[in-house]
Structures are given as structure tokens and as C-alpha cells.
N, C-alpha and C positions, 0 to 999 in steps of 0.2 A: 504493500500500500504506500510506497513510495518514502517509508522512512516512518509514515505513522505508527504502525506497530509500536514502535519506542515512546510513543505518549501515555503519558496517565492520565487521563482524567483526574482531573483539579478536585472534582467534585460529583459525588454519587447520587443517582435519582432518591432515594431514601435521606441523604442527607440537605437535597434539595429544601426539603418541607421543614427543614430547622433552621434554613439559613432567616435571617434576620429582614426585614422588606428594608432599603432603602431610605433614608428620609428624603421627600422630594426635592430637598436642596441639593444634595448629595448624587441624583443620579446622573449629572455631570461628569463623575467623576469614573464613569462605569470602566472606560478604555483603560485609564489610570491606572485603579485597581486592577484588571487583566493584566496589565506588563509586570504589575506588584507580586499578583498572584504565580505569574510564571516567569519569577526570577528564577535565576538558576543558581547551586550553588557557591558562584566564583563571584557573585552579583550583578553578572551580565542578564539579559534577555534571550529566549530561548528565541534561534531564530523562525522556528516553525511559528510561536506567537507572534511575534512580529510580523510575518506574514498574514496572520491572520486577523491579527490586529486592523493593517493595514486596509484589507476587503472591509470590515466594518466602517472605519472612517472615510472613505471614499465614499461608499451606500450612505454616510451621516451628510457628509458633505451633499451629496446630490439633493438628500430627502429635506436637507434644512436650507435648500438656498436655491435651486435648480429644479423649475416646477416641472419642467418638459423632462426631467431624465428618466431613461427606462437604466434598472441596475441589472448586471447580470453576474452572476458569482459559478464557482464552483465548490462541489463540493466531493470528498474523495468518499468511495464506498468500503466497505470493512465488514466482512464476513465474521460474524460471532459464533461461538459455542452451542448458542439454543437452536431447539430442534422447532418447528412448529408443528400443527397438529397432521400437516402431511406429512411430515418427515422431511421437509426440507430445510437447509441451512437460514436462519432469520439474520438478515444484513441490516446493517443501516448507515448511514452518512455521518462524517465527522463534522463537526465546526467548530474552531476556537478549543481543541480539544476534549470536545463534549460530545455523546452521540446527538442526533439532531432531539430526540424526546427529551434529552436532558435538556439541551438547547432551549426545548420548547419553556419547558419547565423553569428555569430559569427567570424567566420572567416574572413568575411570583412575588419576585424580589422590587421590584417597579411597580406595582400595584398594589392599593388598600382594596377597592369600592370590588363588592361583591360582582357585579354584573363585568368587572373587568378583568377578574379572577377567575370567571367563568368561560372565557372568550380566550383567559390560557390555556386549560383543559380541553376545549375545543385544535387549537395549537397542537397540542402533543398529540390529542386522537389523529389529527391529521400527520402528522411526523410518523405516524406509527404503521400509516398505507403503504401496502405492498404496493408500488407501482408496477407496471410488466413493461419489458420492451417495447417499442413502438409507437406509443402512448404518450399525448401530453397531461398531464394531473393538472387543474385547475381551482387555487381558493382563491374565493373573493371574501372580502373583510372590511363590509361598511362600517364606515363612521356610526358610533354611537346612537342610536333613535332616540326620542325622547321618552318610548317604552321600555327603553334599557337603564339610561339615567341622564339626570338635568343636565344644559349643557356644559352649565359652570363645573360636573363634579368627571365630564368627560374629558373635559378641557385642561383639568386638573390630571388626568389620565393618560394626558396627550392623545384620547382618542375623541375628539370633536369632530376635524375640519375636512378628512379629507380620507376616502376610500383608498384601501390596500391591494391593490391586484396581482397576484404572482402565479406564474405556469413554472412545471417543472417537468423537463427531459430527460432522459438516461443516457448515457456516454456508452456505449457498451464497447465490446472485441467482438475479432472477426465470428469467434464463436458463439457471439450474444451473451459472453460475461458481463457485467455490471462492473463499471471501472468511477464512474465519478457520475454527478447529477447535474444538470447545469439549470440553476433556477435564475428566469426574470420576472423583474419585479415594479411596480412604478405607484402611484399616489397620482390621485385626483381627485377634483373637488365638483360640486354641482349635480354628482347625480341624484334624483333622490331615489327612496328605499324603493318604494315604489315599482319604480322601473327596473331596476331588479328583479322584484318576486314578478313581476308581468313578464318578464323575459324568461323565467327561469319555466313559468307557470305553458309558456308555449309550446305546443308541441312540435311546431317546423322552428325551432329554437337549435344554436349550433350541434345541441348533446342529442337534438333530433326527439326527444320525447319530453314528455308535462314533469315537471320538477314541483313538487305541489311543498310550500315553505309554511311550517305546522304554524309559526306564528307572523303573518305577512308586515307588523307594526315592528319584529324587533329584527335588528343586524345581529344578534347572536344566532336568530333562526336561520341564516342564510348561512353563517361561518359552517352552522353545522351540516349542512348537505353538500362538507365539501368531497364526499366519498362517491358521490353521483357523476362530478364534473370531471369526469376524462371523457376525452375525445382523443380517435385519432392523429400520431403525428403528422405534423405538416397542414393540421386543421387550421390553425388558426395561421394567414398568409403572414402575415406582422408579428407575428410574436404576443406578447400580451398586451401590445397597443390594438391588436385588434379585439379585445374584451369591450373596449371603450367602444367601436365601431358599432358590436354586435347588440352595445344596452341602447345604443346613441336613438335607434326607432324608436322607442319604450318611454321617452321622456318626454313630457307633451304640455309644457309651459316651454313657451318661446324663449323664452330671456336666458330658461337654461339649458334650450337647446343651442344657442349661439355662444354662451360661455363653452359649453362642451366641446364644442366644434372648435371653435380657438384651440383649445387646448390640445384637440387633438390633432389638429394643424402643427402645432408646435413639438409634436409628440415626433413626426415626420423628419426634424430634424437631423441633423447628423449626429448621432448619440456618438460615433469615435471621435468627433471632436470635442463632443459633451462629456466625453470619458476623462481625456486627454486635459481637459480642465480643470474637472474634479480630482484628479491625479494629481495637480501641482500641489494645488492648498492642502490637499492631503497629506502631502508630503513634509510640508512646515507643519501642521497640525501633528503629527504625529511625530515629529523632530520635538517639539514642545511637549507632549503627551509624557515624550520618556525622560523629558527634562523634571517633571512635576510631580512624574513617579521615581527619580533619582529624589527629588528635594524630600516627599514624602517617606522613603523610603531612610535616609538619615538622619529625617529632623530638622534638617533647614535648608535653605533655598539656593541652589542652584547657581552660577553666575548669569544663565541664561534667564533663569525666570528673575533674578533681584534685579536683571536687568529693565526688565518688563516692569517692575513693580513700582520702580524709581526712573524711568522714564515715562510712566504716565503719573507722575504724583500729583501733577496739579489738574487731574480731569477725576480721579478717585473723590465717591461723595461723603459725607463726612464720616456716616455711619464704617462705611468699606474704608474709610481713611483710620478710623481710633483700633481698628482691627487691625490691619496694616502696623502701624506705629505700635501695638501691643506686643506685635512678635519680632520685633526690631531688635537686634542683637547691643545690648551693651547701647553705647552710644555709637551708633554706625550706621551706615549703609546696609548692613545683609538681616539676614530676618531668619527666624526660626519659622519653621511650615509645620501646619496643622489641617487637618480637614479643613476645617470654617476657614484658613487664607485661600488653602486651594482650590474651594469654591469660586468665591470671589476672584482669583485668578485666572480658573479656567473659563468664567463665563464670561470675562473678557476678552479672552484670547476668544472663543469662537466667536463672539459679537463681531471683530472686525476679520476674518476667517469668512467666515460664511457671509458679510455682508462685500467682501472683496469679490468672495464666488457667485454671489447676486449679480454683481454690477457687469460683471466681464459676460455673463450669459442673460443679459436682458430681463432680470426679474420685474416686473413693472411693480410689484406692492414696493420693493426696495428702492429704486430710480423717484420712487415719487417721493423718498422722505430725505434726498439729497438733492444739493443744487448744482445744476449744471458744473462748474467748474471743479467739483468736488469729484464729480463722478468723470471727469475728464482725469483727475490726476491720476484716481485711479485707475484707470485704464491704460493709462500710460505704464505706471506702474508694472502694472500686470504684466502686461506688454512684453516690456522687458527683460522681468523673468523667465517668461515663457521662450525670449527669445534667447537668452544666455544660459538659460538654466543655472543660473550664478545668482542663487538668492544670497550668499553669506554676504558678496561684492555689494550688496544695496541691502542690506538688512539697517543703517541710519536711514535709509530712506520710507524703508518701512515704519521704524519706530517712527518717524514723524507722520506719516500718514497714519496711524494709528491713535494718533493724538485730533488730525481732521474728521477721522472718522466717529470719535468719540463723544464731539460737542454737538452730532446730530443726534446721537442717544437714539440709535438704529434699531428697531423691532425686526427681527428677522426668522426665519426656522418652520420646522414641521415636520409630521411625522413622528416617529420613534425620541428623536432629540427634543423634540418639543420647541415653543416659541423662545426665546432669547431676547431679553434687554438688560443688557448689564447696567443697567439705572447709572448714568456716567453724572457728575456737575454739570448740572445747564443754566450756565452764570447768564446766557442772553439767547435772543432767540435764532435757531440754529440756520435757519433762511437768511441771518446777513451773516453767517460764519467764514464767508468767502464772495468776496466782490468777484463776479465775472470776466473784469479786467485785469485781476490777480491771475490769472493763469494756474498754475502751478507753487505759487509762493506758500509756500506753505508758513515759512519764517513770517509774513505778516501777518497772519491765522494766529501764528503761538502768541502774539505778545498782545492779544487780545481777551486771553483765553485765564480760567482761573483763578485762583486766591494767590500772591505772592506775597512775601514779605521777605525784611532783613535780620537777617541771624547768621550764626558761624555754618558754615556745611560740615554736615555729620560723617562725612567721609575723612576718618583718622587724618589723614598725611595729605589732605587739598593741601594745596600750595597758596589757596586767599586768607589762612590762619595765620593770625586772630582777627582779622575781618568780619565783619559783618557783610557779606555779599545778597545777592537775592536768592533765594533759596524757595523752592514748592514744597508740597504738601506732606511729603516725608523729609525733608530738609536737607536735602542734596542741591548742592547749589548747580545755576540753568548753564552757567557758563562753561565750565569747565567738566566737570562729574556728571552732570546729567548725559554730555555729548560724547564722552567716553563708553557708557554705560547705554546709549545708542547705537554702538559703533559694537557693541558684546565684546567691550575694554572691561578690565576691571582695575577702578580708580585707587585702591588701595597696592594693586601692583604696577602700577604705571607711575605712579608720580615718585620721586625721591624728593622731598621735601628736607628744605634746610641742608642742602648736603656742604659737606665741610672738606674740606681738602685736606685731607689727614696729614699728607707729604708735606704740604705748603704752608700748614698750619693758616688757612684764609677762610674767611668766612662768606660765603654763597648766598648767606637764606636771604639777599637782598634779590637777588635775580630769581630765583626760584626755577632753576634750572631743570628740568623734564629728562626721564628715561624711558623707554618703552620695554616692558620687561613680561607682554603675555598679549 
């Protein structure tokens, strides 16, 4: 199985049902934990996790920021021990080193509300269908009804806004062994239930016969007829953009006949270059993911992430700032890490993450809560990455577009990840954050922006000691420390402060001469 054999499983279906749910501040932190959980002895990352890591945060990236992406994954198959009641061998599919019912089950962990506890169960019954050869397997996974529950407490579930659709194919050999499963997967929003159970209810319907759904008012009634829905491989022409195609007759209010059709217009896209996009931010997203599980993992923070934390100090709002400043080391620049920072942390980092992978793939809810010129830097930005593939070479550029991006206090996400506002400082209103004819400036943007004041900078050995310089909201001063710490410098070994000429017996600390030492 290509190396899988050598995994363990992290965690047993029995022990599943004692792990602990979540608190919903915390399930940010899911990838986190994963790299935490398959550390490996030496305290590297197992590379098989990482891998697999990897497929999940691209699928986050697509489902929190990219309404047109269709995801496709693989998954490898793994012959078991158990016999079933034919006598034949019972297989199933790995993920993230879990069988997929484990997989399924997992989720318990993300959920309080009965009705959405329900809809996991449903999950694993389905992980648990023999697919055969030839065959595509088909669940569909509406949004919450209001027969199921209100939609504040779906919302609270991250299952409100928007239908789940996934087919799944079998990879086989030439002999029709089962080698791997390849499932696609997409979200959309607009259909109602409705047109569902009428489509499912028809009998020149794609599965060709009456699907009759016990309770036609709830989406758990639908989840669970998903042992009916195979068809034929090669049925569906599109893949599982053609589910949308096949409900799209069944919908019979105009307004969200025309929303639908948008979308499915937009579904038509080039998903390899929608791939290839979601693949970059991924990339940094997951570069950062193992930065926050290195900080979590020793107790304090990273030079990557104190980077993060101390160049955005004057866009942190007060409450995220006294929390910040409480795990601040000594009198310093670095910071102890705790759950409750790396919350706060992570949901920053995806806030400008996925509102970056909005703007480069035309999310129109995103585009409208940024101003032209804004959404021009970023583009460029992007641009450029995309074209060098040299994010470290522009990573000050990023920390400062991450500061642009912040005073819009950008609502972004969906899906599994759920909605995202890292509630940022909105000293003023984010519509004139950026004049038109600023182009790119982003330097006239900062010095607009924020609470500043003068104080010593808490970086040991600055070189403006005993000055009072200007200094944000963790008290790192803007001139010097802050731009080092942009640049993923670390100001405590870059500067030699007051250096003395041991030989010459002369004193320096008047020029404050600079070394680069990292």
C-alpha cells in the first residue's frame, strides 16, 4: 500500500467516542494538532502526515475562499483482517492515517447540536459502503433545514450556507484490484431542499428510478439515502459538477434559478488553474501551520510566528492585544504560546490566507468588502509569487500587505472551516484605507493606521536604547524591529548594540553600528 502499512493509527474507532468535542474557538486549530499529533520521535513531522496534511489544507483553502472549486483527492485502499459475511476480505480507504469510518467519526469532535451528531453517523454509515468497480457512489449533504435546526445553531455548526456534493470512483489494476478511490467534491449554495427530494423523488431521474426521502423537510433525510445513489461510471459527463446540472430542472423560483446557473457557469472553469492557486497559499498556510505547531509544541513562539505577532501589533484589538502582551517573555519581543494565543494567531493568519485566495480567483462576496486599489496590490502580489515561486524573497512584502489587508477586517470562508473575521482594530472606516491614486503605497496606508505611542522598544539590544522611539501595540519599535521582524530577521540577533572595540579600547555605542548574524 505504498508504505502505508507502517502507519498507526493515531486513534481507535472505540476510542473515538472519548475523545473530548472541541471548543469552537479551538477548531482552528484542527491541522495544528494533526502535525502535533504525528510528531515523530526525533521531533520532526512524519512525512506521510504532511502529505496528508497538505490535501486537507488545499480542500480548506478552496472550500473557505474559492466558491467555483471542484476538490479532488485520493485516497489509498488497505485490505484488512475481517472477513465479511461472504467470506470476502473487508477493505477500506486510509486518510490522514485513519480508516475512512474512523475519519468519519472523527468529526464528533467539531460538533455539540444533536441533529449535527446525527449527520456524523450518517458519515460513517456511508464510509462503510462496499463500492464495486465501475461504479460512481454518490452523497449529497444539504445544508441544515430548519426541520433539522435554527439557523443560528447550524451556523454555529458551520452547516448553514451551502450544500456538500461528492462522487467517489475506484482506481483499480488491470485485474480489477482496488488500488486507491478518487473522490470529488464541491459546495454550493441556492438550492433548496426541495428540489432535491423532487429530483431524487423522479423516476426518469439520473439513478433512473423514484428515490422516495422518509422525511422530505429534513437534509438528514437525504444524507441518509446515500446507499441508493450509485450510478454507472462515466454517468455523470462532468464529474460532480454535473449533480448541480441534474437538480438545476427541480428549482422553480427564478432568482435561484439564475444564482445557480452562475455558479454553475463558474463551476466550468479551469479547476487546474483553480488547483494551481489553491496550491500556492497552501503552501504558506501550511509553512505556518508547522511553525505554530513547532511554537505549541515547546511552549513558545517560533521566530516565524513572533514575527507575525509583532508585525501586526498595531492592527491587534485590545482584547487579542492584553492576551498577546500576557505571554510576552520577560521584557521582550518573543512570547510564550498557549492554545488561546494560537487561536488568535491562527485566525489571523487564515483571515489574510484565504482573503488573498479570494481576490486572485474573483470571489465577488470578498472584492466587494475591499477597494479597488487594495485588491490591485494584491494581485500584484500574488502575481508575483506565482511567478517566482520565491515567497521567502517578498515575504516584507507580504507582512505589509497583511497589515492592508487587516484594516478592512475581511469576513471571509465556508464550508468545513467555517466563516473567518479575525475582528482586527478599525480605528477608521476601511473605504478610505487606501486613496486610488496611492497605487501600491502601502507605506502611506501604515502611518495612518493604529494606536502608536513613545516608549523604549522591548527588543533587549535595539540600538534607539534608552530612547523613547515610536513603538505599537506590543512595543516593538516601527523603525527598526518591526522591519527586521518583517523581513523573518530576528532583532535580538541582528543588532550588536553598544559594541566596544575590545582591541582599541573605543567606545561605539554612539554610532550604533549593525551586524547581520541570522
Amino acid at each position: 500500500m505504498n508504505g502505508s502499512m507502517e502507519r498507526v493509527h493515531f486513534i481507535e474507532t472505540a476510542e473515538l467516542e472519548k475523545e473530548q468535542v472541541l471548543p469552537f474557538d479551538e477548531r482552528c486549530l484542527t491541522e495544528v494538532d494533526n502535525l502535533n499529533r504525528h510528531r515523530l520521535p526525533n521531533g520532526k513531522h512524519a512525512p506521510w502526515a504532511i502529505q496528508e496534511i497538505t490535501k486537507n489544507i488545499v480542500s480548506a483553502v478552496k472550500e473557505s475562499s474559492i466558491p467555483n472549486a471542484v476538490n479532488t483527492e485520493e485516497h489509498e485502499y488497505l485490505e484488512t483482517d475481517e472477513i465479511d459475511a461472504s467470506g470476502e476480505s473487508i477493505g477500506t480507504f486510509m486518510w490522514l492515517g485513519m480508516t475512512a469510518v474512523e475519519h468519519a467519526l472523527s468529526g464528533k469532535r467539531y460538533h455539540t447540536l444533536p441533529a449535527a451528531l446525527q449527520r456524523v453517523e450518517v458519515e460513517a454509515d456511508e464510509a462503510r459502503f462496499k463500492q464495486l468497480p465501475g461504479t460512481t457512489k454518490i452523497f449529497i449533504s444539504p445544508r441544515m433545514s430548519p426541520k433539522d435546526a435554527s439557523y443560528s445553531d447550524a451556523k454555529r455548526e458551520h452547516l448553514a450556507d451551502e450544500d456538500s456534493l461528492r462522487i467517489t470512483n475506484l482506481i483499480t489494476d488491470q485485474d480489477e484490484n482496488i488500488q486507491k478511490r478518487e473522490m470529488q467534491s464541491l459546495l454550493v449554495t441556492d438550492i433548496p431542499l426541495e428540489a432535491w427530494v423532487a429530483m431524487l423523488k423522479d423516476p426518469d431521474n439520473i439513478f433512473g428510478k423514484s428515490i422516495e426521502v422518509d422525511d422530505p423537510d429534513s437534509a438528514l433525510a437525504i444524507m441518509q439515502k446515500h446507499g441508493e445513489l450509485v450510478v454507472p461510471e462515466g454517468k455523470l459527463k462532468n464529474g460532480v459538477i454535473s449533480l448541480i446540472e441534474e437538480v438545476l430542472p427541480y428549482i422553480k423560483d427564478p432568482h435561484l434559478i439564475r444564482n445557480v446557473k452562475k455558479q454553475l457557469n463558474r463551476f466550468y472553469e479551469d479547476q487546474d488553474e483553480i488547483h494551481g492557486k489553491a496550491s500556492i497559499i497552501a503552501k504558506r498556510w501550511l509553512d505556518f501551520e508547522i511553525e505554530l505547531a513547532d511554537s505549541l509544541h515547546i511552549s513558545y513562539a517560533t521566530l516565524e510566528v513572533d514575527s507575525f505577532i509583532n508585525s501586526m501589533q498595531d492592527h491587534w484589538n485590545e482584547d487579542d492585544l492584553e492576551v498577546i502582551n500576557a505571554h510576552r517573555i520577560d521584557d521582550s519581543a518573543r512570547h510564550e504560546m498557549s492554545r488561546q494565543l494560537a487561536v488568535i494567531v491562527e485566525n489571523a493568519k487564515r483571515n489574510f490566507l484565504w482573503t488573498r485566495s479570494a481576490v486572485i480567483n474573483d470571489n465577488e462576496s470578498v472584492l466587494k468588502q475591499l477597494n479597488p486599489a487594495a485588491i490591485e496590490v494584491i494581485k500584484q502580489h500574488e502575481a508575483a509569487i506565482m511567478r517566482t515561486g520565491n515567497y521567502s524573497a517578498l515575504q516584507a512584502i507580504e507582512m505589509r500587505m497583511d497589515r492592508v489587508i487587516a484594516v478592512h477586517n475581511v469576513k471571509v470562508g465556508g464550508g468545513c472551516p467555517g466563516t473567518n473575521n479575525a475582528n482586527f482594530k478599525d480605528p477608521f472606516n476601511p473605504n478610505n484605507a487606501m486613496d486610488e491614486n496611492e497605487g501600491d503605497s502601502i507605506d502611506s496606508e501604515e502611518s495612518r493606521i493604529g494606536k502608536k505611542k513613545k516608549s523604549r522598544c522591548v527588543v533587549k539590544n535595539c540600538p534607539t536604547k534608552p530612547s523613547e522611539v515610536v513603538v505599537g501595540g506590543c512595543g516593538v519599535c516601527l523603525e527598526r524591529c518591526q522591519k527586521l521582524f518583517d523581513d523573518g530577521k530576528d532583532p535580538e540577533k541582528t543588532y550588536s548594540h553598544d559594541i566596544i572595540d575590545q582591541d582599541n579600547n573605543k567606545n561605539k555605542s554612539d554610532t550604533h553600528e549593525f551586524s547581520l548574524a541570522g
